[in-house]
Structures are given as C-alpha cells and as structure tokens.
C-alpha positions in Angstrom: 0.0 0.0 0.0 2.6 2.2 0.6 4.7 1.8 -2.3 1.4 2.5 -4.7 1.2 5.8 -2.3 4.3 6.8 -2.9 3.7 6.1 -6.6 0.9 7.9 -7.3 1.9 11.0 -5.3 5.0 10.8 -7.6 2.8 10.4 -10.4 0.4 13.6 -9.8 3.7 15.8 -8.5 4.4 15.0 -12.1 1.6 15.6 -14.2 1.1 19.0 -12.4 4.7 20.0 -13.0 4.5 19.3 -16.9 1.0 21.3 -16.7 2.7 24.0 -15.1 5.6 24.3 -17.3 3.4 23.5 -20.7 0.1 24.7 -19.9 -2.4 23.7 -22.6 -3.0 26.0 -25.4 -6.8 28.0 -24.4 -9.1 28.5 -27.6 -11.4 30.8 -27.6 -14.2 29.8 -29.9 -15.5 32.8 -30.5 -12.2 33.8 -32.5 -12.2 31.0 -34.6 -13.6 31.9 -38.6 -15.5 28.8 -39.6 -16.6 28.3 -42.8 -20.7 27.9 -43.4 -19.8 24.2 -44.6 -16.9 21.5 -42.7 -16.5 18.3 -44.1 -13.7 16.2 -41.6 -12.9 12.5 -42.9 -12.4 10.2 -40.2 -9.5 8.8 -40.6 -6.2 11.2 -42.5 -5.5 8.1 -44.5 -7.3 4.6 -45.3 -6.1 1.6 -46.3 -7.7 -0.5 -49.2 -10.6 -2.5 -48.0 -11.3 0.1 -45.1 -14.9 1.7 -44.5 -14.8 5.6 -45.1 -16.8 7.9 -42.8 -17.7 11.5 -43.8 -18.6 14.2 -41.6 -20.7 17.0 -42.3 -21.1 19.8 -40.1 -23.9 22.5 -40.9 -22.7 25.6 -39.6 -25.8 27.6 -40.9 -28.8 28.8 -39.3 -30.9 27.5 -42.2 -31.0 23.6 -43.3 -28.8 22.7 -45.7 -30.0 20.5 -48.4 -28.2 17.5 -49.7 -31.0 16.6 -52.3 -31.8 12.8 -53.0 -29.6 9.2 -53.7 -27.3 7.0 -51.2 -25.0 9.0 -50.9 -26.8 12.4 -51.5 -26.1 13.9 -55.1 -24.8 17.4 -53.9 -22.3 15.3 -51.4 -20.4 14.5 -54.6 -17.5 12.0 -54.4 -14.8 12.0 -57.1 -11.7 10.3 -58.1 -8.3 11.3 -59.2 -6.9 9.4 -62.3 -5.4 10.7 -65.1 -5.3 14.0 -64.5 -8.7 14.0 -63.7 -11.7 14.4 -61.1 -14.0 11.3 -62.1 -17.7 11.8 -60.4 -18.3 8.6 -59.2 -21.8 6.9 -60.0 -24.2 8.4 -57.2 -26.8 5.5 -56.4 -30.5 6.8 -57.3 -33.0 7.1 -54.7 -36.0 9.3 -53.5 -34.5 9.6 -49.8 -33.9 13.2 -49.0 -30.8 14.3 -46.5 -31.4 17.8 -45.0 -29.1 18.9 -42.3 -30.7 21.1 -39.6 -28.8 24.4 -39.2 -25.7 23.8 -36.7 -25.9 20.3 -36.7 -23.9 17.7 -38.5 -24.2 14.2 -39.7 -22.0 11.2 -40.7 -21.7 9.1 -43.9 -20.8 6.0 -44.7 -20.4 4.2 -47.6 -21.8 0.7 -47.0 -23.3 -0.4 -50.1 -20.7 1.5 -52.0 -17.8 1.6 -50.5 -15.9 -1.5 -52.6 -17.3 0.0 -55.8 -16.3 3.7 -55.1 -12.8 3.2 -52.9 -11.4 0.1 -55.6 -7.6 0.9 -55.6 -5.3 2.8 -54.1 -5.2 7.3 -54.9 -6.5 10.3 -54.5 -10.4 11.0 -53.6 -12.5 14.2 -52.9 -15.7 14.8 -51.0 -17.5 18.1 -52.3 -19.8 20.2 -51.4 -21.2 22.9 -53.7 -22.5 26.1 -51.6 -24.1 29.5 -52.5 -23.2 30.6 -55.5 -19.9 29.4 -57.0 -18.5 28.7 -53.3 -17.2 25.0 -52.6 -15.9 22.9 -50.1 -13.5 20.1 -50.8 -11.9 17.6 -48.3 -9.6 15.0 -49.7 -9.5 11.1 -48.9 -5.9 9.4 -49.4 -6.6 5.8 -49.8 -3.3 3.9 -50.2 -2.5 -0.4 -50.5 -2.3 -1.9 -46.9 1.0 -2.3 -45.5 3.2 -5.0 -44.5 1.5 -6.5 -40.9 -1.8 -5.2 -42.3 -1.6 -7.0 -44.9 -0.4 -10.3 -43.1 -3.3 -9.6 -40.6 -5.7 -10.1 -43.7 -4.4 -12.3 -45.6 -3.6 -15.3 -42.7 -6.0 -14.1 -39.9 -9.1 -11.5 -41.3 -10.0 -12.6 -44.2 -10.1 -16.5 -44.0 -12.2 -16.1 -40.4 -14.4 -13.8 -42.4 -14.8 -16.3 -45.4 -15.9 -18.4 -43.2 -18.5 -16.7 -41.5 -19.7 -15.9 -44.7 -19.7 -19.5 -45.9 -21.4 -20.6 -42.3 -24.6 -18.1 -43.0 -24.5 -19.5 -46.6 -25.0 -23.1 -44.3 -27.4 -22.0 -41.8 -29.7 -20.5 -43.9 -28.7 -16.4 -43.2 -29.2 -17.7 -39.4 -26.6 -15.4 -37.8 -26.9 -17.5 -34.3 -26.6 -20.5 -36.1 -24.0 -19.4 -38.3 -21.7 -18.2 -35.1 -22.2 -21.6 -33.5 -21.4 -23.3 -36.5 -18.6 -20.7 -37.2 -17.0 -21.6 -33.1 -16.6 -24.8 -33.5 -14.9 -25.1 -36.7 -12.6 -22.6 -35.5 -11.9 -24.8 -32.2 -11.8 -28.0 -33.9 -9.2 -26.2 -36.3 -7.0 -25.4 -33.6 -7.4 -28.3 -31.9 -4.6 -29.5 -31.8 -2.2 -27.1 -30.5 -4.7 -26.3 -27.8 -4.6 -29.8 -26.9 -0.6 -29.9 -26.8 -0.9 -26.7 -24.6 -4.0 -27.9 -22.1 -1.8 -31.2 -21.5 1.7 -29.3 -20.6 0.2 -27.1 -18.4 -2.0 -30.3 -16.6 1.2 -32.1 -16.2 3.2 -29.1 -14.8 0.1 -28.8 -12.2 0.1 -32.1 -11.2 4.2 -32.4 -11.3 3.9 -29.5 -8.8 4.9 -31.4 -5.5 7.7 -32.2 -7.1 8.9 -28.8 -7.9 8.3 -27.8 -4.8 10.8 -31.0 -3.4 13.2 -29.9 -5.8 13.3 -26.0 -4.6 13.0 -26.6 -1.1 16.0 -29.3 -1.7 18.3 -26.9 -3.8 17.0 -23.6 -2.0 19.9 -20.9 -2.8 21.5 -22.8 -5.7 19.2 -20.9 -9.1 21.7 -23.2 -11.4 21.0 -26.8 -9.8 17.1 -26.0 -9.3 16.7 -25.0 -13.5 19.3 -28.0 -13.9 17.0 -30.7 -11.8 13.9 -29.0 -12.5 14.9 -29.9 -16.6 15.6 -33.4 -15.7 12.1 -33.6 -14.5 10.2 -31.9 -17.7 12.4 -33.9 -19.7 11.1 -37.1 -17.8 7.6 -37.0 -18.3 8.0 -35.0 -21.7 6.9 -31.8 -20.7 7.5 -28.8 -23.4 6.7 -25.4 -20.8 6.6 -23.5 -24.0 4.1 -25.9 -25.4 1.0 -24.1 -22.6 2.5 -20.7 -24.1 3.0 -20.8 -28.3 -0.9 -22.6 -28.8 -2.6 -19.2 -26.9 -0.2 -17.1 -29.0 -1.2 -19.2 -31.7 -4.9 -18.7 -31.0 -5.1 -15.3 -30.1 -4.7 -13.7 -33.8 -7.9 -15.9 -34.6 -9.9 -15.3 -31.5 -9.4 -11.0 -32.4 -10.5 -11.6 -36.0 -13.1 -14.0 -35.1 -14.1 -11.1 -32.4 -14.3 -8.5 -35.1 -16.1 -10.6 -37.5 -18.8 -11.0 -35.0 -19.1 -7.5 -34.6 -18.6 -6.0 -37.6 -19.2 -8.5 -40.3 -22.8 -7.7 -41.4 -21.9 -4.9 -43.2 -21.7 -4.6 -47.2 -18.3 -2.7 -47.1 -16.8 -6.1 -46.3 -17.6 -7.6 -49.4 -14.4 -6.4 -50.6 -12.7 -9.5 -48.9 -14.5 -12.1 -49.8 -12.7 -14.8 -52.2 -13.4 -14.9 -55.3 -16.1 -18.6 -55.4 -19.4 -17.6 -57.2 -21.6 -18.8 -54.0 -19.3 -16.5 -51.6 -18.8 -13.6 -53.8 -22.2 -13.0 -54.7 -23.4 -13.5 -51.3 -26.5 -11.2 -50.6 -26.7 -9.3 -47.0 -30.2 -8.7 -47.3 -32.7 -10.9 -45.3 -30.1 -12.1 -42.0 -32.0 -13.3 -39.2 -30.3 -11.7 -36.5 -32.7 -12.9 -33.7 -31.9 -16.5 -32.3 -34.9 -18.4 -32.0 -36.9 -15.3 -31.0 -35.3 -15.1 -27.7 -32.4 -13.3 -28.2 -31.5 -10.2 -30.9 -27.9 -10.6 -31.7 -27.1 -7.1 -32.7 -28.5 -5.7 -29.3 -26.6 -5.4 -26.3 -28.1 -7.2 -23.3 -27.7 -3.5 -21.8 -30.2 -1.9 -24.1 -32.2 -5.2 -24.6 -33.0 -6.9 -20.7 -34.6 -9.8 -21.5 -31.2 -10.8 -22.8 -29.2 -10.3 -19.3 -29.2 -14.0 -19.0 -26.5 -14.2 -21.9 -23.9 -12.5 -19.6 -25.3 -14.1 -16.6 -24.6 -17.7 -18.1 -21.4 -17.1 -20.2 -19.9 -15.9 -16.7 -20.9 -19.4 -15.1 -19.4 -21.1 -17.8 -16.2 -19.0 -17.6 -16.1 -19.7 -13.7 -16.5 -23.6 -14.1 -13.8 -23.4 -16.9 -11.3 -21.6 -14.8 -12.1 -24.1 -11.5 -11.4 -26.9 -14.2 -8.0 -25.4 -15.2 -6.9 -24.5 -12.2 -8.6 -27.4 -9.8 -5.3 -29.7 -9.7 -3.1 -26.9 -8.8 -4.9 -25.5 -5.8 -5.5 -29.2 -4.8 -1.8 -29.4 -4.6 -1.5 -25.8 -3.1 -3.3 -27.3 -0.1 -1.5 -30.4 0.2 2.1 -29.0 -0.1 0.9 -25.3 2.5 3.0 -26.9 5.2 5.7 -28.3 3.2 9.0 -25.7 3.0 9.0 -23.3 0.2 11.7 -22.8 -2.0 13.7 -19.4 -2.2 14.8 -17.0 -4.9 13.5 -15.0 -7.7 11.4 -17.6 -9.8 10.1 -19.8 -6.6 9.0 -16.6 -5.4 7.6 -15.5 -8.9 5.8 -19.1 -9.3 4.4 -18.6 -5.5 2.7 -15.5 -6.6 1.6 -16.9 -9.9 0.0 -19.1 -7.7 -2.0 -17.0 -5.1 -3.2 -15.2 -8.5 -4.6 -18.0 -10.1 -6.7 -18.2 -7.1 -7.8 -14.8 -7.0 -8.1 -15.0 -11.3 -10.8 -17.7 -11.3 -13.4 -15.2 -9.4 -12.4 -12.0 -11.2 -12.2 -13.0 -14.5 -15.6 -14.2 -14.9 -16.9 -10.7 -13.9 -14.9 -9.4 -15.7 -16.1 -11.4 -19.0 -19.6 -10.3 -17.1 -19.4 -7.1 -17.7 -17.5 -7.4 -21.3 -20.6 -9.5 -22.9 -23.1 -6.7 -20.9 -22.1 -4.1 -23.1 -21.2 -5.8 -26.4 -23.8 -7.5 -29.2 -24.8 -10.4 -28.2 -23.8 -12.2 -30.8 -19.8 -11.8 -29.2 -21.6 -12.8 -26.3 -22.4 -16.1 -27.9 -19.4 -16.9 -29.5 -17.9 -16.9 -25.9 -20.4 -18.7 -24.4 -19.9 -21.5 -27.4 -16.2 -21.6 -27.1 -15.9 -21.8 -23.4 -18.5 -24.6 -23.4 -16.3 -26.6 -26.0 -13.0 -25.7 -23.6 -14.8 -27.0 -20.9 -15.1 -30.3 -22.5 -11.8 -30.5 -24.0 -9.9 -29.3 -20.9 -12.1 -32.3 -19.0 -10.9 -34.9 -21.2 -7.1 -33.5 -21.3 -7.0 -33.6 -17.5 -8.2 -37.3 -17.4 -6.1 -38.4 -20.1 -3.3 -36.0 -18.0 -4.0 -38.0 -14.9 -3.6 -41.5 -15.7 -0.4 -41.2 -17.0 1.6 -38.3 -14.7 0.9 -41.2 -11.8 
C-alpha cells in the first residue's frame, strides 16, 4: 500500500509540474472563422478495404440540403486518375438528406464503399454552396502495409470467409452461423490447444515435485533450472508448449471477435474470395434474432430480456477456470505446510499461484461485464467456445491423470 502511495503522489507531482511548465493552449471559440460548410474525414489516410466515414457539419442557421440518392447527389465523391476528377456513380434514390442548421451528420459508404474506394489514390468529397463557393476535403486511400496485410491475408479474411460460408449453411441464421462458425474454428486449432492444455495439466500435477526440488536446492538458481529440466524432460513436458498454442490462438480469436461485430456490413464484401456462391453473397434478409429469444445485434444493456447471456457465459467462464486451475490448488493445499523454496522464480511461481486463485473469481466478472455491453452475438461466441473448452480441458486432465501417476 505504501509503495502505490508513494507512486501515485509521484505520479500527480508530475503531471502537475509538466502542466505548469506547458500549460495547454486556451481557444477561444468565438475567434475561430468557420466556414458555413466543414467536411472532416475520419480517418487522414485509409487503407484498401477500409470503410470511409464523412462528416458534415452545418454551420448555418438554415438547413442545408443534400438533395436525394445513397449517398446524396450534392455530397459529390470523385476520383483522381489521369489527370482528372472522375464523379463517381451516385446510387438513385428518393430519400432526402437535410441537415438542420448547426448540426452535423456522418456518412458511410456501406453499399458502395468497394465500388467507389477500388484501388489505391487520390479521392474528394465536395460540397457545392451559394453561388460558386465549394468545399472540398480529400481522402488518401493507399494499398495496406506489411503487418496489415499479413493480418488479412492469414487471420481477417479467412475467419471472415468463413463466416460468410457458415450463413451460406445455416440458412442467413446469424446464431446458427456463429455456433457453427465456433466450433470449426476450435476444432481447427485443436490440436495445438490440446498440446498446450496437456503441458500445463502435467506441470500442475508435477507441482509437488517442484516444490521438493526447490526446497532441496534452495539458494543454488543453477541446480534448481538443472533438476527442475531433468524432471520436464522425464515426463515429456514442453513449458513453452502451454505458451505458443494461446499465441497461436489469439490472432484468430481477435479476427473471429471483429467478424462477429462488424461483419454484417456490405463494405466487407471487398474481402471475400473470389467462389461464385461467396462472392455474390446477398446481405439482405439475416435473421439476427436466435430463436426469438435473443437479438444478436442488441446489447443485453439496451435489450433486458437478454441479461441471461452474460449471466450464463460468466458461469461457464467460472466452471472453466475451476477446471484449469482445480489440480493446482488441490496441490496448493497439500504441499501449504511443506517448506518453500527461495529465490527470484520460486518466489515469482508462488505469486503466480495465489493469483490463479484470486483470477478464477475476477475473470468471470470481468467477461460479465464485457458481454453486458457488447452485441450479443460476441456474447455467444464466448459462451460457445468456453462450453467446447470445458469439455476439452475435461478430457485433457483425465487423459493427464492417468499417465503423470
């Protein structure tokens, strides 16, 4: 307690000195000239594929009106190419976009976005005024870079393939399609999360012995690593192996994640592979309500009747954790009188331990609270992938068992 005393006062001493010696810069908004019409992109630069986002802010006491189409005909997009502006097709339509006076309003390019943003350059958002007056904003739209475009091509774009190909399955079911979706991705990484839930079962239930050999070499780091090798090396026990299958997982689990989320949207059609029943999938017509009981683009926040999402995927994340964790703090409370080895990593190990503890009741609430304010539909997912965890990590610790006896 002290030590995070004496680190936050250091910490505010701080932050007030810099404040002090570079206050921040005071605007007065009353000096500021704005002109009747601001258009601010989202983002200074996109990469290929990415969804652009226009803002338009009415600085006028009187509407402004953007006339008719998706997107409006006086909000006109063009593109440079050979040393020309090219008006981009407008889509027709008899909806009307007015802007009340001092207000603003954002636009995307959903349906459009593929067919308007299609390679890399040089785009303009305009805006014609009174009179001859215009206002122009560039968009810079350049080819992904290197770790964006390994992200997409190994990670993003196959997850999103297939959820695409499991709505094709399910009938546009989205629920369906996630289930479906969760355990194809599980039973695709099988394997390695296999290797990983059995090193980390056997370096639980090898524990005592650990401890023996600590307690037996206390003081001596280079005999303890040296003895504790032998052991691993006994009963074939990689410690990397409970480490590289998470860092395997992870990049999956994020795009997974964001597919979830985002996925419904039109824009994304840019990265779908190019098979006739993918590529021309239609987004029209999901059914984004699970068996009438639960509205997957909803948060349970803003939708109640779903609260029993969060409420169960936090069980399920609680009986998953006691799983994982049950051999070690069996053998915690076997080995509390035994003596306990000294230096840096019995020490570091010791703590590990008391957190593991302490992890298994936080981390549900905290999954609680993630799935509370997120669509459902992520909250599904989880719920799905736990469930098959639970299972997996059961028969891993019996198979474990029988032969670390």
């Amino acid at each position: 307690m002290d030590k995070i005393l004496r680190f936050m006062i250091i910490f505010l001493g701080s932050y007030l000195m810099l404040m002090w010696i570079f206050p921040p810069e005071e605007q007065n908004d009353k000096n500021i000239q704005r002109d009747d019409i601001e258009i601010t992109i989202s983002e200074s630069e996109y990469n290929l594929g990415d969804l652009v986002k226009i803002s338009v802010q009415n600085n006028l006491d009187g509407e402004l009106n953007l006339g008719t189409g998706k997107p409006p005909k006086e909000l006109r997009i063009e593109k440079y190419k050979n040393g020309e502006w090219i008006p981009l097709f407008i889509n027709d339509s008899d909806e009307k976009t007015i802007i009340a006076g001092h207000s603003s309003q954002t636009f995307s390019f959903e349906e459009k976005n593929v067919e308007f943003f299609n390679e890399a350059g040089t785009y303009r958002v305009k805006i014609k005024g009174e009179g001859e007056k215009e206002f122009i904003q560039n968009i810079i739209v350049e080819e992904p870079g290197f770790f964006r475009s390994l992200w997409r091509t190994f990670f993003w774009n196959p997850v999103y393939n297939l959820f695409i190909g499991s709505l094709i399955v399910t009938g546009k079911n989205l629920g369906l399609a996630i289930i479906l979706l969760t355990i194809v991705i599980k039973l695709l990484l099988f394997i390695p999360t296999q290797a990983g839930m059995k090193a980390q079962r056997k370096m639980q239930t090898l524990q005592p012995e650990l401890e023996k050999i600590k307690a037996r070499y206390a003081g001596d780091q280079q005999q303890t690593a040296m003895k504790t090798m032998e052991l691993w090396k006994k009963h074939k026990i990689n410690p990397l192996a409970s480490i590289l299958p998470m860092l395997l997982q992870f990049p999956f689990l994020i795009a997974l994640f964001y597919v979830i989320q985002d996925g419904l949207s039109k824009d994304h059609s840019f990265f779908l592979y190019d098979f006739s029943l993918i590529k021309n999938f239609d987004y029209e017509n999901i059914i984004t309500n699970l068996f009438d009981v639960l509205p997957l683009l909803e948060t349970p926040l803003n939708h109640l009747p779903s609260i029993w999402l969060p409420v169960f995927v936090a069980i399920v994340q609680f009986f998953a954790m006691k799983l994982s964790f049950a051999k070690m703090k069996k053998m915690r409370e076997k080995n509390k009188n035994a003596p306990k080895g000294k230096g840096f990593m019995a020490e570091m190990q010791q703590e590990f331990a008391k957190m593991s503890g302490v992890f298994v009741y936080v981390l549900p609430v905290m999954i609680f609270g993630f799935t509370l304010f997120m669509p459902a539909a992520v909250g599904l997912y989880w719920l799905i992938s736990t469930t098959f965890s639970i299972g997996q990590q059961f028969a891993v610790n019996k198979i474990v068992d029988k032969e670390v006896q």
